[in-house]
C-alpha positions as CSV (number, residue, x, y, z in Angstrom):
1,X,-50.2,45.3,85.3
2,X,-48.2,41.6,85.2
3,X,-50.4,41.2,89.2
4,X,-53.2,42.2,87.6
5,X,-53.3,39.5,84.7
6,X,-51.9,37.0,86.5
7,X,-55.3,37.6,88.9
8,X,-57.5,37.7,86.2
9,X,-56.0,34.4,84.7
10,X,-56.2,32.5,88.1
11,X,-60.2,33.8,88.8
12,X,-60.9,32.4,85.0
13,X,-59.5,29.1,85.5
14,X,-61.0,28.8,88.8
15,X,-64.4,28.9,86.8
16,X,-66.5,26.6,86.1
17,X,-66.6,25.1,82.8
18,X,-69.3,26.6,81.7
19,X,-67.8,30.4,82.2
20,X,-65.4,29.8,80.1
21,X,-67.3,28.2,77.5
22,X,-69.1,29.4,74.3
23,X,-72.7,29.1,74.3
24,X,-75.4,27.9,76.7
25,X,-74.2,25.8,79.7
26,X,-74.8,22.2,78.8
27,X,-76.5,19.8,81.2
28,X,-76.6,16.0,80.4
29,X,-79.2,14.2,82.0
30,X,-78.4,10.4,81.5
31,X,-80.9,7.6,81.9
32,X,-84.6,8.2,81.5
33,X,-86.9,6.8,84.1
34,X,-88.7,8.6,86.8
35,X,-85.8,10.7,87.8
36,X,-84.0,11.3,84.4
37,X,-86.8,12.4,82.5
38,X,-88.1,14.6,85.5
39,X,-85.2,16.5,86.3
40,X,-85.1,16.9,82.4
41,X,-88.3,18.4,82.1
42,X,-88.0,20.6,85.2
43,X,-84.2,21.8,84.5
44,X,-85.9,23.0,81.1
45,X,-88.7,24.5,82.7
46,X,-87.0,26.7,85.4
47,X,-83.5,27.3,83.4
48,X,-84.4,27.8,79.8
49,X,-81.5,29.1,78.6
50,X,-79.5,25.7,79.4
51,X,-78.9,23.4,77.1
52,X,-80.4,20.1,77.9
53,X,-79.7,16.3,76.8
54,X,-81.1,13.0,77.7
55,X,-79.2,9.9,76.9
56,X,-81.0,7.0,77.4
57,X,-80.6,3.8,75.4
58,X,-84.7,2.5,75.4
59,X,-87.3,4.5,73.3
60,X,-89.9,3.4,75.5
61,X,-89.7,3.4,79.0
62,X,-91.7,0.5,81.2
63,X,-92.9,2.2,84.5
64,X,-92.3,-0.4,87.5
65,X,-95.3,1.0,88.8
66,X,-98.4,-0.5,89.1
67,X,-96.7,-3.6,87.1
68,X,-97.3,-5.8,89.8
69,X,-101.2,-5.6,88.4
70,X,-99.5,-6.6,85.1
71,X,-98.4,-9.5,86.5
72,X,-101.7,-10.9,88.2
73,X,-103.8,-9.9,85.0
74,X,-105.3,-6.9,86.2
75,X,-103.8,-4.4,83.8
76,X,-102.7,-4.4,80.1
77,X,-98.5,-4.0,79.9
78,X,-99.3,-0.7,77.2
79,X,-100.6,1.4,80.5
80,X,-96.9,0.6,81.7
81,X,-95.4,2.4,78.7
82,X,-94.1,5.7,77.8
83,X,-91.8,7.5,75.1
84,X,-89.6,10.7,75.2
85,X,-91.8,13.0,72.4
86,X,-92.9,15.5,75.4
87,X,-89.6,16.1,76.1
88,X,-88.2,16.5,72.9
89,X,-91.2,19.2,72.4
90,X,-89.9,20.7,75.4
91,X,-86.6,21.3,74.2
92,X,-84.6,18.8,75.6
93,X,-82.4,16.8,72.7
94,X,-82.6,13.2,73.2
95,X,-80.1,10.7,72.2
96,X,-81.4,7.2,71.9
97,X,-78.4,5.3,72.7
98,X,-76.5,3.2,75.5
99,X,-73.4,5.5,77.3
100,X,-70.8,3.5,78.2
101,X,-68.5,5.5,80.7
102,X,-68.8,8.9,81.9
103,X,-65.1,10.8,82.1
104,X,-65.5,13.3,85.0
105,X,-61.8,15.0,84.0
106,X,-62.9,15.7,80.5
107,X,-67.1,16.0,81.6
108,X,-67.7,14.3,78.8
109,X,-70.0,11.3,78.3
110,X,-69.1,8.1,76.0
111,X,-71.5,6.6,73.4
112,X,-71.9,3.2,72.7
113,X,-71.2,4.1,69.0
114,X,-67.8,6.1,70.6
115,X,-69.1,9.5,69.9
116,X,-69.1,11.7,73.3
117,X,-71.5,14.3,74.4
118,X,-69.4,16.9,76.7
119,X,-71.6,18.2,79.9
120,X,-70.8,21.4,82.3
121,X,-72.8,19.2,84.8
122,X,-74.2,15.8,84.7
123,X,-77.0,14.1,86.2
124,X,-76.8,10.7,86.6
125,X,-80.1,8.5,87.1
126,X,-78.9,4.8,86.2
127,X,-80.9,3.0,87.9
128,X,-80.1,-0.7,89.2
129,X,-78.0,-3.6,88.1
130,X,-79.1,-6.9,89.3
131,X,-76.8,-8.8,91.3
132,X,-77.2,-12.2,89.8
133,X,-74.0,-13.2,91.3
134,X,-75.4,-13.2,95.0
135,X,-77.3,-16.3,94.6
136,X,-75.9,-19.5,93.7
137,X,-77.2,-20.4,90.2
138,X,-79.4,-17.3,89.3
139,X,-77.9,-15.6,86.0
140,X,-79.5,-13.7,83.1
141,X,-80.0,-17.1,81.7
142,X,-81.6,-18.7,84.9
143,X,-83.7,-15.4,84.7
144,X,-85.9,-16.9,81.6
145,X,-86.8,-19.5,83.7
146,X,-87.3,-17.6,87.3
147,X,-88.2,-14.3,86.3
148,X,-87.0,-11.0,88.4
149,X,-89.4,-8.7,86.2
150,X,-87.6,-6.1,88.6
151,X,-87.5,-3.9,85.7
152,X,-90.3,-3.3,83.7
153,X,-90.8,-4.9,79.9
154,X,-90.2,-8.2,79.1
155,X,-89.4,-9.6,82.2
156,X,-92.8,-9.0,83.6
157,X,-94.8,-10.6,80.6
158,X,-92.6,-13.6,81.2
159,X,-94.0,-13.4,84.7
160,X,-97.3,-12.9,84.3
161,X,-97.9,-16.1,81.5
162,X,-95.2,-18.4,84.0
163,X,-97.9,-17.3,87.0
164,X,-100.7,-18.1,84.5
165,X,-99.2,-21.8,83.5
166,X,-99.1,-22.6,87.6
167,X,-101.7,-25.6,87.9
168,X,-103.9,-25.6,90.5
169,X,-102.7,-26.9,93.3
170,X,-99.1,-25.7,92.8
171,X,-96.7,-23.7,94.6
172,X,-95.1,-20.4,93.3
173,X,-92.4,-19.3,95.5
174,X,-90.9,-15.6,95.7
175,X,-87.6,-14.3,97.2
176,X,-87.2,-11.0,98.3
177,X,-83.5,-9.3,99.2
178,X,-82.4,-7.9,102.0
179,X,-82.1,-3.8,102.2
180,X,-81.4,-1.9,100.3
181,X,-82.9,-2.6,97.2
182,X,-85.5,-0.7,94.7
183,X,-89.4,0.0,96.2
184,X,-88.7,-1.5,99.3
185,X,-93.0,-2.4,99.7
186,X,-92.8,-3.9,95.6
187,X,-92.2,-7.5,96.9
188,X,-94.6,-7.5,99.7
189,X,-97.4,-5.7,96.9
190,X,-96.5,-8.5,94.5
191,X,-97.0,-11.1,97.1
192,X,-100.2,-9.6,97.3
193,X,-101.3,-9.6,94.0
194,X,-100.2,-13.3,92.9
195,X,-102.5,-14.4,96.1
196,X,-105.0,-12.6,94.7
197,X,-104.7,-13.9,91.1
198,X,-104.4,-17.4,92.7
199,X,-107.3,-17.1,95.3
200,X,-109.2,-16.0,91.9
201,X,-108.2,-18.5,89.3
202,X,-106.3,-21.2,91.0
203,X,-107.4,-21.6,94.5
204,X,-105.8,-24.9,95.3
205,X,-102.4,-23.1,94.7
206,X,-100.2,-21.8,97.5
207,X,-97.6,-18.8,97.7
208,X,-94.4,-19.4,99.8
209,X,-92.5,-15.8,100.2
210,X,-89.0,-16.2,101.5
211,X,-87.6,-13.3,102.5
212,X,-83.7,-12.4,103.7
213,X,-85.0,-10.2,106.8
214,X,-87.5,-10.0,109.4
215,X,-89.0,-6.3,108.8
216,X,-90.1,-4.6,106.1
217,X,-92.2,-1.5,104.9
218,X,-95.9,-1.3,105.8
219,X,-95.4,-4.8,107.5
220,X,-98.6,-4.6,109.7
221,X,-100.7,-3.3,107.1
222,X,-99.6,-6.3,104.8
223,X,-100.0,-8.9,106.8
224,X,-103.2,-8.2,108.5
225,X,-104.5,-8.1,104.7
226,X,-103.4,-11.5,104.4
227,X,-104.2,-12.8,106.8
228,X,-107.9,-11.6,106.2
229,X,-107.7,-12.1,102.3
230,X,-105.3,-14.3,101.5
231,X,-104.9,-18.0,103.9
232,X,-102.8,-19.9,101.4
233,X,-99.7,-16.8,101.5
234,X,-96.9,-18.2,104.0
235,X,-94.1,-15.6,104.6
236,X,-91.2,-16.7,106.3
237,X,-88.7,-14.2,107.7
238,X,-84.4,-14.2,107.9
239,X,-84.6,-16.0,111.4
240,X,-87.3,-18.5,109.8
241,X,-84.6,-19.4,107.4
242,X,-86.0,-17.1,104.5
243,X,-83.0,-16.5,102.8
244,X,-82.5,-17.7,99.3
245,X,-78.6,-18.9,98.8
246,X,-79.1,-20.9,95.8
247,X,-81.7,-22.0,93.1
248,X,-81.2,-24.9,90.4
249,X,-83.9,-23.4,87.5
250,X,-83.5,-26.5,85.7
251,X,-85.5,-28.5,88.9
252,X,-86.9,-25.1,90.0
253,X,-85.4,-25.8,93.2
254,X,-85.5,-22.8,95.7
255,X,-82.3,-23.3,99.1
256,X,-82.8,-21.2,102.0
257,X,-79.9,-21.9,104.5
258,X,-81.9,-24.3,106.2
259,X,-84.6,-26.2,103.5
260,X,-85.1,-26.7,99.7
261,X,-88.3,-25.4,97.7
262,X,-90.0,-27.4,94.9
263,X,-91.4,-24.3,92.8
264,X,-93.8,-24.9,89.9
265,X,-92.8,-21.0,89.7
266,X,-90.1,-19.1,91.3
267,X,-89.9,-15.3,91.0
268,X,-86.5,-14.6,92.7
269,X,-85.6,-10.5,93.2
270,X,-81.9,-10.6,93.5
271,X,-79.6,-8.1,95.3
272,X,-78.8,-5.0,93.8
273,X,-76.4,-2.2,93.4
274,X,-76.2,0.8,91.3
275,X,-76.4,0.9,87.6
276,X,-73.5,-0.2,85.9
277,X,-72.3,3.2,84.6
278,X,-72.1,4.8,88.0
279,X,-69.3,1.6,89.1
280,X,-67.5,1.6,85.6
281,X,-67.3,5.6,86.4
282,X,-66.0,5.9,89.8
283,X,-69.8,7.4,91.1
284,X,-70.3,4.9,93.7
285,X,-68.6,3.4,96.2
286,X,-67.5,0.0,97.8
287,X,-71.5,-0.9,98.9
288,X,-72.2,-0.5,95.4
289,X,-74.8,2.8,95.7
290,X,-73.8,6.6,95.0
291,X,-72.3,8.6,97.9
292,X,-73.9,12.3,97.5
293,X,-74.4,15.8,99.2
294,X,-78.3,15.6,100.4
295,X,-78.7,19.5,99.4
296,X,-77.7,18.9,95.4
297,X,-77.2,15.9,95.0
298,X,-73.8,15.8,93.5
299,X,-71.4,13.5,93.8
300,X,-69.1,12.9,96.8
301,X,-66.9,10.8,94.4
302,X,-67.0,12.8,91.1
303,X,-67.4,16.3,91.1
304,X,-69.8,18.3,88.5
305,X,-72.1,14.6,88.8
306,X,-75.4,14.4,90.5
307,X,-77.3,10.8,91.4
308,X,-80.6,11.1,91.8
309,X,-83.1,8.0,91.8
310,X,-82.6,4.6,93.0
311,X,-78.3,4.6,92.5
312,X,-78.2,7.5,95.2
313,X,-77.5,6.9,99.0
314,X,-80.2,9.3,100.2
315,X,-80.4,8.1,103.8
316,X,-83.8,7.6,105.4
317,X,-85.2,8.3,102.1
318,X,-86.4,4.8,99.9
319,X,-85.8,3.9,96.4
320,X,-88.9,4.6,94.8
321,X,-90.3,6.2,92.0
322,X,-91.8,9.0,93.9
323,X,-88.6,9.9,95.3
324,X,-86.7,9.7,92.3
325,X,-89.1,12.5,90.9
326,X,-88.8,14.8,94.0
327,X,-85.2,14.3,93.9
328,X,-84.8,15.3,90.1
329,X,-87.1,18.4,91.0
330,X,-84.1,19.0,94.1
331,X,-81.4,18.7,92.1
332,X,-82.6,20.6,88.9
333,X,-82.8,23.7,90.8
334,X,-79.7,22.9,92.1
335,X,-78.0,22.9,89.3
336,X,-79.5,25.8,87.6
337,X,-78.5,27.8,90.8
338,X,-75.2,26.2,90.8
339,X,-74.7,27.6,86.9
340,X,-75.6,30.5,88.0
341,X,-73.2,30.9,90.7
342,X,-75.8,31.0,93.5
343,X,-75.8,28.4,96.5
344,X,-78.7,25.6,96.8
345,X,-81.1,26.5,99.0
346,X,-81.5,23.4,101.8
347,X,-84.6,21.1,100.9
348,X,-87.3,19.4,101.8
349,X,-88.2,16.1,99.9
350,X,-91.5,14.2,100.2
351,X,-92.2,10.9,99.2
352,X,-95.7,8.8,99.3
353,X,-95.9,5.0,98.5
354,X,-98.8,3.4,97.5
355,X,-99.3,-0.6,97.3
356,X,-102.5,-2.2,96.5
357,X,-103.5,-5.1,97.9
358,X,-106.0,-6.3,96.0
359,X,-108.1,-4.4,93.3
360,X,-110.1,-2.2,95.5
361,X,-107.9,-2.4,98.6
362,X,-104.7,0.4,99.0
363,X,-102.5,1.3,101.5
364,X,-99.3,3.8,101.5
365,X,-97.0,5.1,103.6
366,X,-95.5,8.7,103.5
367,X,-92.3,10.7,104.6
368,X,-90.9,14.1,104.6
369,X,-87.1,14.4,104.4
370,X,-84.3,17.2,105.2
371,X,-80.7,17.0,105.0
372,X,-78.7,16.4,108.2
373,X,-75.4,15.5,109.5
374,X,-74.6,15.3,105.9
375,X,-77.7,12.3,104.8
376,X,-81.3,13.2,104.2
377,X,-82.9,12.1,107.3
378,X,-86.6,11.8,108.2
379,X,-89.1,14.4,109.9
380,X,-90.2,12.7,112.7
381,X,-94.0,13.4,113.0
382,X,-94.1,14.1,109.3
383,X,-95.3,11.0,108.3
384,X,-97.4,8.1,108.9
385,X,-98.5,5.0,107.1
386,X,-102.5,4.2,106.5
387,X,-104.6,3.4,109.6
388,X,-104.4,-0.2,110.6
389,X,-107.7,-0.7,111.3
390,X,-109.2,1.6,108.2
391,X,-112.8,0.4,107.1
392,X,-113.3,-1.1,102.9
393,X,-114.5,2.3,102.0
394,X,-110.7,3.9,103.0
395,X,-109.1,1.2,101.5
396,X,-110.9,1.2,98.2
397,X,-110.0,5.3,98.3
398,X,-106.3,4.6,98.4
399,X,-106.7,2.4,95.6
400,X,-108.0,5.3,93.7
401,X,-105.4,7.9,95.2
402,X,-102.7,5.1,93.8
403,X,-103.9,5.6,90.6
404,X,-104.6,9.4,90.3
405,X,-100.8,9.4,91.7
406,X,-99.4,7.4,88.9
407,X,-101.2,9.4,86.1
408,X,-99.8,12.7,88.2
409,X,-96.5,11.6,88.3
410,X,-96.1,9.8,85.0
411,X,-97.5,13.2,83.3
412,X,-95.3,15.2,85.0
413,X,-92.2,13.0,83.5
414,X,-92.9,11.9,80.4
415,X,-96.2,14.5,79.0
């Protein structure tokens, strides 16, 4: 009888937590963007009976998105903007406030008012933190001067009225990082649209994109646009001396290694790393980013924790909105079949990125993903990118499917 108890006391503490709790197992979704408030909405949806929480400090979320139109005047910031009502209505309880540190011993998440919100399993979606740091004389405060607006809000209204004080005749200059970094196409779209805001209202002025590396995403399709649209864009690559090192915002001087930019306007995008909850919390690693299994997402790091979204190292798969929701959809059902005791089946993630080029001009490229040798790697064939040599009528199509795709998605998140 003593064998017997002794086996039944081993088998219960080798439960999950949620097997030996009272109640409905408790998921904590933390941070509401694309892949926050999807996998909050889908956990719901396929796993009713768990009880689920999103903590996420903003009441309204500011899609990045289609804010690059923002910025060039082409859409009104309120299309950018979205609250968390269709998820309360779903079920899910939302806390409105900044958590500070997540303790993975206790599964237990801490408040920025010191309250704590325990979780059976978490799901982490942070985000990025900029890394200011990386370039000589950028900081938060340099940032009123030089915008990022590489997240959404505020930032990219300061953009937009800096790029609609440039004279004609002036020079804005852009920086873009070196990989990896969030929407690996955003800089090259944005680059796109300031030409085209500039070709429309201040033709005299010239755009100056130094970037720190000599490929990027959809790089044939962009530059064959500008070169037809848009003669006053110069791009100059790592091995051109593109690199930013170091910007002065009271001068609104712009170093590469090599020369010195006079900018009427800089918009300089910074290196970046995982949000800062996922470092203060042990969830990512010495790069910065979130080591995790490519079947559910959890943690490498931090067991009973899932990254999903841009913090994640998900291999050959970007950091873009689009993934972020297929990844949330992944890693909801696996952790409704993990609570349930049942394995995660092995998945296959899709991701499509649109960029428009100018109003009625789109291109995208797409991938399919599967996890192997422990990363999500790329189907070859799979994919593709636009044609190269597609006639108006295509591109002004894609501009369309861009925005049937962002109602679709942003639906699906937020209601």
């Amino acid at each position: 009888m003593r064998a017997t108890r002794r086996g039944l006391l081993a088998a219960a503490l080798a439960l999950p937590a949620i097997a030996r709790a009272q109640g409905p197992a408790r998921v904590v979704v933390l941070g509401g963007g694309f892949g926050g408030a999807s996998a909050a909405r889908r956990l719901r949806q396929i796993a009713p009976e768990v009880a689920v929480t999103l903590i996420e400090r903003s009441a309204t979320y500011h899609a990045c998105p289609f804010s690059n139109a923002v910025i060039a005047g082409l859409r009104d910031m309120a299309a950018q903007e979205f609250t968390y009502g269709a998820l309360a209505a779903d079920g899910v309880k939302v806390i409105a406030q900044a958590a500070t540190h997540i303790d993975a011993t206790a599964r237990r998440v801490i408040l920025a008012d010191g309250g704590t919100v325990q979780y059976d399993r978490l799901i982490l979606s942070p985000g990025i933190e900029l890394r200011f740091k990386d370039i000589a004389g950028y900081s938060d405060v340099a940032a009123g001067v030089m915008p990022h607006a590489w997240k959404a809000g505020p930032q990219t209204l300061l953009l937009r009225d800096r790029l609609a004080a440039v004279p004609d005749g002036g020079t804005v200059v852009m920086s873009v990082p070196g990989n990896p970094y969030r929407c690996p196409p955003g800089p090259y779209e944005r680059a796109s649209l300031i030409a085209h805001y500039l070709k429309t209202h201040k033709p005299r002025a010239k755009l100056i994109v130094l970037d720190a590396k000599d490929a990027f995403s959809k790089q044939r399709l962009f530059q064959a646009a500008w070169k037809s649209l848009y003669p006053n864009l110069e791009w100059v690559g790592l091995s051109g001396g593109g690199k930013v090192v170091e910007v002065d915002a009271g001068s609104g001087t712009v170093k590469t290694e090599f020369a010195s930019y006079k900018a009427d306007l800089a918009n300089i995008i910074p290196p970046q790393r995982a949000g800062a909850i996922a470092l203060v919390s042990d969830v990512a690693d010495r790069t910065g980013w979130c080591p995790i299994d490519p079947v559910s997402f959890e943690s490498r790091l931090q067991p009973g924790i899932h990254v999903i979204g841009d913090a994640a190292i998900a291999g050959g798969m970007p950091k873009s909105a689009f993934a972020a929701n297929a990844q949330a959809k992944v890693c909801a059902q696996a952790v409704a079949d993990l609570l349930a005791g049942r394995t995660p089946g092995e998945p296959r993630l899709i991701n499509t990125c649109y960029s428009i080029v100018a109003p009625d001009y789109g291109i995208s490229v797409a991938g399919v993903y599967r996890p192997a040798n422990g990363v999500l790697t790329d189907i070859e064939g799979a994919g593709g990118t636009s044609p190269l040599d597609a006639p108006p009528e295509t591109r002004a199509e894609e501009a369309r499917y861009a925005e049937s795709w962002f109602r679709t998605i942003t639906t699906e998140a937020f209601g």
